[in-house]
C-alpha positions as CSV (number, residue, x, y, z in Angstrom):
1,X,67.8,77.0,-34.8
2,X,70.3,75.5,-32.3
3,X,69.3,73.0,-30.2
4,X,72.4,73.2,-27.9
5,X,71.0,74.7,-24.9
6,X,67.3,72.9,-25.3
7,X,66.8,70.6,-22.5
8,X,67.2,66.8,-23.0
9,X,67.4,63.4,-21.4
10,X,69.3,60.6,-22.3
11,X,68.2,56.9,-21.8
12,X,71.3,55.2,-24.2
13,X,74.5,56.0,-23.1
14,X,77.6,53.5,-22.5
15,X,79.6,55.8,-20.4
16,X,83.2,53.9,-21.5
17,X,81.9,55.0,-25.2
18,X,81.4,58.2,-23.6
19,X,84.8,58.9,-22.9
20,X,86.2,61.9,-24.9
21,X,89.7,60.7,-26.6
22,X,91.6,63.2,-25.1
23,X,90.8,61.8,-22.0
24,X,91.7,58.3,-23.2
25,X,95.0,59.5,-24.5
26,X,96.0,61.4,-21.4
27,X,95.1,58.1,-19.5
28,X,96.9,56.3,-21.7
29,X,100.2,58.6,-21.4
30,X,100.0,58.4,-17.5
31,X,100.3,54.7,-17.8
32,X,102.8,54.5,-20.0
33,X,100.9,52.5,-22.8
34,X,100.7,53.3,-26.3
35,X,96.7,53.1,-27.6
36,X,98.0,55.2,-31.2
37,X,97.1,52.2,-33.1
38,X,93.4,53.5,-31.9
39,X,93.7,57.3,-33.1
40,X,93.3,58.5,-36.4
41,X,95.7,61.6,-37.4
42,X,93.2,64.4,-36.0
43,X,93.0,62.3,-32.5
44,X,89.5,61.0,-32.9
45,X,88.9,56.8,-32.8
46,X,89.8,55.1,-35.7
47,X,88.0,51.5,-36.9
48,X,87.0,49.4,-39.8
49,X,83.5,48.6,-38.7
50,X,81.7,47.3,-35.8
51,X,83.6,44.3,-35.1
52,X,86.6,46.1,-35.0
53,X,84.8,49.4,-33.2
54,X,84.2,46.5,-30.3
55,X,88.2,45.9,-30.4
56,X,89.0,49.8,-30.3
57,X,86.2,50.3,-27.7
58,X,88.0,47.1,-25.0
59,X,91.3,48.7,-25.8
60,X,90.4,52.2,-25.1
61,X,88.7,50.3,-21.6
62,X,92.4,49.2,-20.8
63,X,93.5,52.2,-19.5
64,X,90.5,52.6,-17.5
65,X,91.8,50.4,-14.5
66,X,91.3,51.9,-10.9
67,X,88.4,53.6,-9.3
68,X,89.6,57.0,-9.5
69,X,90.3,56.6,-13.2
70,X,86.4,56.2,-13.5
71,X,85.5,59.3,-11.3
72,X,87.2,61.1,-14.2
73,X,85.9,58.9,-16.5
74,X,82.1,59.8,-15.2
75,X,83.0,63.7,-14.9
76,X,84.6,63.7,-18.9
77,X,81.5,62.2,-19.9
78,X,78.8,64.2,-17.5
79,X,80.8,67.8,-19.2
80,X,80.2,66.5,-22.8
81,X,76.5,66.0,-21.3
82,X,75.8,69.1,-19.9
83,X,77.5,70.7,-22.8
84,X,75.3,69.8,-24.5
85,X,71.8,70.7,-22.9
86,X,71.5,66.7,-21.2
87,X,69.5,67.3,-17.6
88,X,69.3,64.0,-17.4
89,X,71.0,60.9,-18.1
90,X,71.1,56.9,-18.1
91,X,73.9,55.1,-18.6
92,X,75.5,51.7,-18.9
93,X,77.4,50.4,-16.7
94,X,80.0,47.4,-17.0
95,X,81.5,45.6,-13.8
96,X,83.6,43.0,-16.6
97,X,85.6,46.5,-16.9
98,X,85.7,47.5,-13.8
99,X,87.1,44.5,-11.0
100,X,86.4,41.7,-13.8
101,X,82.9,41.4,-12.2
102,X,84.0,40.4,-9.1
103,X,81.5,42.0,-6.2
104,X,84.1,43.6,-3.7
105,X,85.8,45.3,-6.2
106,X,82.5,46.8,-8.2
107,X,81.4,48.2,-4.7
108,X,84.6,50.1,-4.8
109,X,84.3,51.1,-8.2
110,X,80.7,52.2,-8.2
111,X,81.5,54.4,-5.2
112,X,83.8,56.3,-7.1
113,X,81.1,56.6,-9.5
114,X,78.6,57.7,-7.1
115,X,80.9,60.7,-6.2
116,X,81.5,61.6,-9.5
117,X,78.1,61.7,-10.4
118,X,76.8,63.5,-7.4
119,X,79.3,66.4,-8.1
120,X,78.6,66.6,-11.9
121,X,74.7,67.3,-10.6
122,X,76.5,69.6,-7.8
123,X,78.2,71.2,-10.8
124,X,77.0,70.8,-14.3
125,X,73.6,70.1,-13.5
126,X,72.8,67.1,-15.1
127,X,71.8,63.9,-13.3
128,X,72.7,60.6,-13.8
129,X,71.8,57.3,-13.1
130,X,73.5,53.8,-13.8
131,X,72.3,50.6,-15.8
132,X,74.1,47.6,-14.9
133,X,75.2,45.5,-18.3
134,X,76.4,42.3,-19.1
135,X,78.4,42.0,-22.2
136,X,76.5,39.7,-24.5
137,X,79.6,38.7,-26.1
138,X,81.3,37.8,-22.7
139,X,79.0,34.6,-23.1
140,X,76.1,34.0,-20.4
141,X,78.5,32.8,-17.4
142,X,79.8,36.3,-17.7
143,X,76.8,37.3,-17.3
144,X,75.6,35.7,-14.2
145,X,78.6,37.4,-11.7
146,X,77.5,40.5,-13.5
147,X,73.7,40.2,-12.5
148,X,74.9,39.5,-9.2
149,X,77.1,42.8,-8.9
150,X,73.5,44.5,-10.6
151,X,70.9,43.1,-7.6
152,X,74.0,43.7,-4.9
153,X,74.2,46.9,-5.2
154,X,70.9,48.8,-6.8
155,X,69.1,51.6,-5.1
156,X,69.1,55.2,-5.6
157,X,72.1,55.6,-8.6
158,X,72.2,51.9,-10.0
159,X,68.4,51.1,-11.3
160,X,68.4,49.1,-13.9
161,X,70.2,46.0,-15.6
162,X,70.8,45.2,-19.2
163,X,72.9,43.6,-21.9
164,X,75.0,45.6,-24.6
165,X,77.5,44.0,-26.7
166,X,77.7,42.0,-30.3
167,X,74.5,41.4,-30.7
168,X,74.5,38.6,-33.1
169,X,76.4,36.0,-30.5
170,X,74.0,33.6,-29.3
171,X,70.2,34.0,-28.5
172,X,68.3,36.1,-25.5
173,X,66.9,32.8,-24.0
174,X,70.9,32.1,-23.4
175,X,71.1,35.1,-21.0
176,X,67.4,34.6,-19.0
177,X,69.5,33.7,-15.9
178,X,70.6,37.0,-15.8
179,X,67.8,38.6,-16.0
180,X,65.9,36.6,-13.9
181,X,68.2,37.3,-11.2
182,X,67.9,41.5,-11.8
183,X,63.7,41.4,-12.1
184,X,63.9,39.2,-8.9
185,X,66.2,41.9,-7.4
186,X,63.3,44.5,-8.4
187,X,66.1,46.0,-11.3
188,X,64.1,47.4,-14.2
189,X,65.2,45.8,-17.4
190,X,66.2,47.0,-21.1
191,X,68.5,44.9,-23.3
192,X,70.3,46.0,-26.9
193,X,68.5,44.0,-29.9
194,X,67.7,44.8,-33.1
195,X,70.6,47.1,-34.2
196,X,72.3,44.1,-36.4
197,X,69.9,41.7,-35.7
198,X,66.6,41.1,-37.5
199,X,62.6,41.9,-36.4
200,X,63.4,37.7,-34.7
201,X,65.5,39.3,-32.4
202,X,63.5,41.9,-31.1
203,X,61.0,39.6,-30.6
204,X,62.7,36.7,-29.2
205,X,64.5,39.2,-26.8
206,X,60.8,40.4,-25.5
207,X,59.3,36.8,-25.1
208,X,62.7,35.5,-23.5
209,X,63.7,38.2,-21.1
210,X,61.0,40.4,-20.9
211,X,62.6,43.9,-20.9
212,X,60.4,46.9,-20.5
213,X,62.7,49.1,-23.1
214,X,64.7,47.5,-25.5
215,X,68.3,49.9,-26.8
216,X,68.2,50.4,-30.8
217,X,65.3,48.0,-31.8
218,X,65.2,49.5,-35.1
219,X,64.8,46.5,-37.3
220,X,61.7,45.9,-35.8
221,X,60.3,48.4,-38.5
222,X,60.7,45.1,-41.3
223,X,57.6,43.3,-39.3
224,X,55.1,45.6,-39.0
225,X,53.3,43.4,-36.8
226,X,55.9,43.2,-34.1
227,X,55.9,47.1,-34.4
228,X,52.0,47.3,-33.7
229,X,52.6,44.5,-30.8
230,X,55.9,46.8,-29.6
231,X,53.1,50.0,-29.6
232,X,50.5,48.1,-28.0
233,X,52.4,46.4,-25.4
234,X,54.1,50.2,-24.6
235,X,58.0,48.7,-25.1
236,X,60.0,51.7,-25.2
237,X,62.8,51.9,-27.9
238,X,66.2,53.8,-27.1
239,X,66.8,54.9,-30.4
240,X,70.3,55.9,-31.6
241,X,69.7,57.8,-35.0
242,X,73.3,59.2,-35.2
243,X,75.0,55.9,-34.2
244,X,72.9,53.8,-36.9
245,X,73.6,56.1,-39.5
246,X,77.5,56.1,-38.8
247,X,77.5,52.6,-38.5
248,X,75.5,51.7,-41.3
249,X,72.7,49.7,-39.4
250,X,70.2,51.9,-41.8
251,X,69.9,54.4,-44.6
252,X,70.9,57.9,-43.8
253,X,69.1,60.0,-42.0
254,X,65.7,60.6,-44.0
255,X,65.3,56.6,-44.3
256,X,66.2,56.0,-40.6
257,X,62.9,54.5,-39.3
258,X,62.5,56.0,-36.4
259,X,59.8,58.2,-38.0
260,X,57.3,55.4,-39.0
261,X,58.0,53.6,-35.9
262,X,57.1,57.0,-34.2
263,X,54.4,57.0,-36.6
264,X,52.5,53.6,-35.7
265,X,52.4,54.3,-32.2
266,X,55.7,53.2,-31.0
267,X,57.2,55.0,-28.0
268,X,60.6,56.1,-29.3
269,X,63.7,58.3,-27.2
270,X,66.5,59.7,-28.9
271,X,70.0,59.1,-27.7
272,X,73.8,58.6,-28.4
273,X,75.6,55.5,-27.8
274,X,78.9,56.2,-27.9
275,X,79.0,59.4,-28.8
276,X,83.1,60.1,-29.8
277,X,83.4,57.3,-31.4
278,X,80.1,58.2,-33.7
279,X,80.9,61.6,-34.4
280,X,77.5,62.7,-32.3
281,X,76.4,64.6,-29.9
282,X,72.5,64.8,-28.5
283,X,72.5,68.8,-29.8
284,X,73.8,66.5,-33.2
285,X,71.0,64.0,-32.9
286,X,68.2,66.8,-32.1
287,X,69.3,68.8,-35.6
288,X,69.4,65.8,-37.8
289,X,65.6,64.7,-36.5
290,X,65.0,68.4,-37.4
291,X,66.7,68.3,-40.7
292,X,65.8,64.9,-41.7
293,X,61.9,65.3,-40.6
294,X,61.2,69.0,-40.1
295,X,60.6,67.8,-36.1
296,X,60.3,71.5,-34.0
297,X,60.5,72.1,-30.5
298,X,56.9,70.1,-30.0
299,X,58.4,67.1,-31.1
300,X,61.1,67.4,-28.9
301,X,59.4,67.8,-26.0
302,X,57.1,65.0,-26.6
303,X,60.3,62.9,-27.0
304,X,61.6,64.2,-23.7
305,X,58.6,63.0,-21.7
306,X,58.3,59.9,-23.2
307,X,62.0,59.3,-22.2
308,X,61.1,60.5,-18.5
309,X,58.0,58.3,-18.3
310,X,60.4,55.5,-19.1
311,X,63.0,56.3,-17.1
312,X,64.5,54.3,-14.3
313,X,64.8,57.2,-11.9
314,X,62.3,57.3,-8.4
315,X,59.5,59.5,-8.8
316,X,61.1,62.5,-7.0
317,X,63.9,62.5,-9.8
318,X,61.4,62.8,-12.3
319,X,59.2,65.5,-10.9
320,X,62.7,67.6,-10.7
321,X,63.4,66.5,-14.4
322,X,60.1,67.9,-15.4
323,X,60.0,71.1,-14.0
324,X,63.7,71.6,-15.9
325,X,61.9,70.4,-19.2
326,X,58.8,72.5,-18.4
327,X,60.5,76.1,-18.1
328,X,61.7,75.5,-21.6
């Protein structure tokens, strides 16, 4: 079957790795700068491997440079969404792209935002909230500005706080500051570790800033301790099947591990990540779970509640989520 019209939500989503490349290019042609060097021949985004998918990902970002260029930005991404059967969404947020992190202009920014996103659930019927991150790679004085813009301006659409970025620069302890500073706030917190980083980094990441989710966490599954610890302690993973696969962070899909960690306990979502640039979609990542591990629709639903439970949504949010996911 087709899952393209079941109901889903989304807990993983960088919404500048959300933008469709048409949209980039157009942006692109409006302002006059040439991005081909970023476009394969059949317009899709063209890189070597993840160090250079970080270079094609901050030049596609370039273009992106007022507030009004992210209210498209948000209601690009929201249609590829609701496309796609997403009722609800998280996703991640960067104020280093939008004002350089500086407070005044974030506020400005993130109002845009909140437009978009209120018409996209007006519209297209999916809502969305938004995850403040720091760029890891930014170094952890980046990061501090960016915690700031995070506790300045939570409530109803901004939620939660985290870190995204090359995962392998520096340690979690480096970026406690941050965090600190969004738990204080009352943010809820995930942070991106074990992707490209070993079982260590998962569980340094947990000890050092204490996130409640963690994004990927996949290489966890080499320690089976830290995976019976991870189920114990109810740390919910934001798994990305499609994106490791394409990127080569595991085996294809019947060796990805998100089956054992499901398996042992583990409360596991299913998302994106960037989606264009990973050849995905979540209709995508719901028939390769089927295909890979003959999941159904119970297994899918049970994935969609345990990504609701762990969302950063209010409770009134979630009770409307539900009744969407229970008419199914």
């Amino acid at each position: 079957m087709s899952y393209k019209e079941y109901p889903k939500v989304e807990l993983h989503l960088h919404l500048e790795g959300g933008a469709p490349p048409a949209f980039i290019r157009q942006l692109a042609h409006e302002k006059k700068t040439d991005l081909s060097r970023i476009f394969r021949e059949d317009g899709s985004y063209e890189y070597r491997d993840f160090d250079h998918f970080l270079t094609v990902y901050e030049a596609a970002c370039s273009v992106l440079q007022t507030p009004e260029d992210f209210r498209r930005l948000v209601l690009a991404v929201m249609e590829q969404s609701a496309e796609n059967g997403v009722v609800y969404s998280e996703t991640f947020l960067s104020p280093d792209f939008c004002g350089g992190g500086d407070l005044s202009a974030w506020r400005e920014y993130l109002h845009a935002m909140q437009e978009a996103a209120d018409e996209a659930e007006r519209k297209m019927g999916v809502t969305l909230r938004g995850i403040i991150t720091c760029i890891r790679h930014f170094g952890p004085e980046k990061a501090k500005p960016i915690a700031l813009c995070a506790a300045e301006t939570m409530g109803d659409f901004i939620t939660g706080f985290g870190m995204a970025g090359a995962e392998m620069v520096g340690r979690p302890g480096d970026y406690s500051y941050a965090f600190d500073m969004a738990r204080e706030a009352g943010l809820r917190l995930t942070c991106h570790a074990g992707e490209w980083g070993g079982p260590d980094m998962v569980a340094d990441t947990l000890r050092d800033l204490a996130p409640e989710r963690i994004g990927h966490g996949v290489n966890a599954i080499h320690d089976l301790a830290l995976v019976d610890r991870i189920a114990e302690d109810g740390i919910v993973l934001e798994v990305c099947p499609g994106s490791n696969v394409f990127l080569g962070a595991t085996g294809d899909w019947p060796e990805h591990p998100i089956r054992m960690l499901r398996e042992r306990g583990v409360k596991v979502t299913v998302s994106t990540d960037d989606p264009p640039y990973f050849g995905t979609t979540m209709t995508r990542e719901f028939e390769g779970l089927a295909r890979a591990f003959d999941w159904t629709e119970d297994d899918f639903a049970e994935l969609n509640r345990t990504a609701l439970d762990a969302a950063f949504c209010d409770d009134a949010t979630k009770d409307k989520i539900a009744k969407l996911l229970e008419a199914t």
